[in-house]
C-alpha positions as CSV (number, residue, x, y, z in Angstrom):
1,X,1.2,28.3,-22.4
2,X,1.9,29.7,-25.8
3,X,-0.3,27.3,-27.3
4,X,-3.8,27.0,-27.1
5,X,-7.1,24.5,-28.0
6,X,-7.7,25.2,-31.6
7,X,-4.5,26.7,-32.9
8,X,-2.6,25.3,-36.1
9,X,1.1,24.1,-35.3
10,X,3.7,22.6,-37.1
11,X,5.7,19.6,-35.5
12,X,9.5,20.0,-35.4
13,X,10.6,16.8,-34.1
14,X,9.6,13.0,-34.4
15,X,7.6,10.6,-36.4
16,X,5.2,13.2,-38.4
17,X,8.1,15.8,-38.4
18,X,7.2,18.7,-41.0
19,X,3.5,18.2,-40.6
20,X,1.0,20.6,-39.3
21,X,-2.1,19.9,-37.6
22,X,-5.2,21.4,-35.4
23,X,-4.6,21.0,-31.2
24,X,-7.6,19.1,-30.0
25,X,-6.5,19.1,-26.2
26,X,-3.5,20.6,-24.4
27,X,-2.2,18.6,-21.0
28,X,-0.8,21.7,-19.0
29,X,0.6,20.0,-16.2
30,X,2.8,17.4,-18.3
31,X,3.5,19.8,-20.6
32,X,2.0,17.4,-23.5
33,X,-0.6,17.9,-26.5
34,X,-2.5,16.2,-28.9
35,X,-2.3,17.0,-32.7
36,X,-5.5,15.8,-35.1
37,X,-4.2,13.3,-37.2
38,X,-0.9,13.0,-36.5
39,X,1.6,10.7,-33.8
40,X,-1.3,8.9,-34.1
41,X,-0.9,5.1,-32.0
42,X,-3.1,2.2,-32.3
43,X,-4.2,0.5,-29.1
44,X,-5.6,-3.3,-29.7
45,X,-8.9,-4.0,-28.4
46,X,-9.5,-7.2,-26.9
47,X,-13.0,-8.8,-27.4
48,X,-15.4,-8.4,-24.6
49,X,-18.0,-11.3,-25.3
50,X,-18.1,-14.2,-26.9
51,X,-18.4,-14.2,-30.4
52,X,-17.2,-10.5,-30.6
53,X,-14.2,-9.4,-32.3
54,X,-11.2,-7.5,-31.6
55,X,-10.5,-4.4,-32.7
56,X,-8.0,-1.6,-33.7
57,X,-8.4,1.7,-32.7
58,X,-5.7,4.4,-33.3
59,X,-5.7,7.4,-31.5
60,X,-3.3,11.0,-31.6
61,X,-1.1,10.8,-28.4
62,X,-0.1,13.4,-26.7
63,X,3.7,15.2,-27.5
64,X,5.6,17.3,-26.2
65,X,4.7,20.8,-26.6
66,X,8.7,21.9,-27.3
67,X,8.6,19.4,-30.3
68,X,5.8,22.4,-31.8
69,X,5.7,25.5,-33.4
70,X,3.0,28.1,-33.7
71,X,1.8,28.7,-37.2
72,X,0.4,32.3,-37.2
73,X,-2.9,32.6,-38.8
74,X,-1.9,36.4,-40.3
75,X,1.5,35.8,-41.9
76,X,1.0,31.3,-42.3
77,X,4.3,31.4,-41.2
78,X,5.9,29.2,-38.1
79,X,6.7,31.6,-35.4
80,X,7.7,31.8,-32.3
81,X,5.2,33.6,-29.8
82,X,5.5,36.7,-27.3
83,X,3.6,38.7,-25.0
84,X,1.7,41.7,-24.8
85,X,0.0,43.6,-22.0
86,X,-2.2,46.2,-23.0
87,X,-4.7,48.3,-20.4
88,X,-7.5,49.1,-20.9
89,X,-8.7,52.5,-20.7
90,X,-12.4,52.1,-20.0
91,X,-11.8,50.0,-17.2
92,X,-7.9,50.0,-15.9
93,X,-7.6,46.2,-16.4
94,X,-4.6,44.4,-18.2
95,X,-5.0,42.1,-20.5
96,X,-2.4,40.0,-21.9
97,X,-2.2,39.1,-25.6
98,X,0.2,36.7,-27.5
99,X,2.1,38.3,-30.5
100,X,3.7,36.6,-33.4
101,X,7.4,37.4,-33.3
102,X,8.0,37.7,-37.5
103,X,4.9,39.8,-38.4
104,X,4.4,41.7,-34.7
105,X,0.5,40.9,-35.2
106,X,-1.4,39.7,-32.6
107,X,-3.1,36.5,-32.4
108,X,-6.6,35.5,-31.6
């Protein structure tokens, strides 16, 4: 997955198209993640006991990861991601990194 818990992205598609939010969770196996604050639905409540009320609650749905982009924290600018593999010399292991594709930096 390009993107990960915790990165910034900016949403290219949809309702809240333009914005840019934090990715609270990231649903590998459907492809799908949620965005703080944004495609944000409201589920209605029903009353549980007598006397109680109903209630409102919104909540960010998941989207579809294609409908993101990556905003590099380096260069703040929307970016698509790569790879790099880079072994160690201490102890022979590879370790893959992403890498912003406009500024070549890598992130995290």
């Amino acid at each position: 997955m390009t993107i990960k818990k915790g990165d910034k992205v900016k949403i290219l598609a949809g309702k809240d198209k333009g914005k840019t939010g934090k990715v609270l969770q990231i649903f590998p196996s459907r492809g799908k993640v949620s965005v703080e604050g944004l495609n944000l639905l409201i589920k209605h409540m029903r009353p549980r006991k007598q006397g109680e009320k109903g209630q409102r609650i919104e909540f960010p749905a998941p989207m579809a990861i294609s409908n993101l982009v990556l905003i590099c924290p380096k260069c703040s600018k929307p970016s698509r991601v790569g790879y790099k593999t880079v072994k160690s010399e201490k102890t022979g292991k590879k370790k893959k990194y992403r890498v912003c594709k406009k500024c070549k930096q890598t992130i995290e």
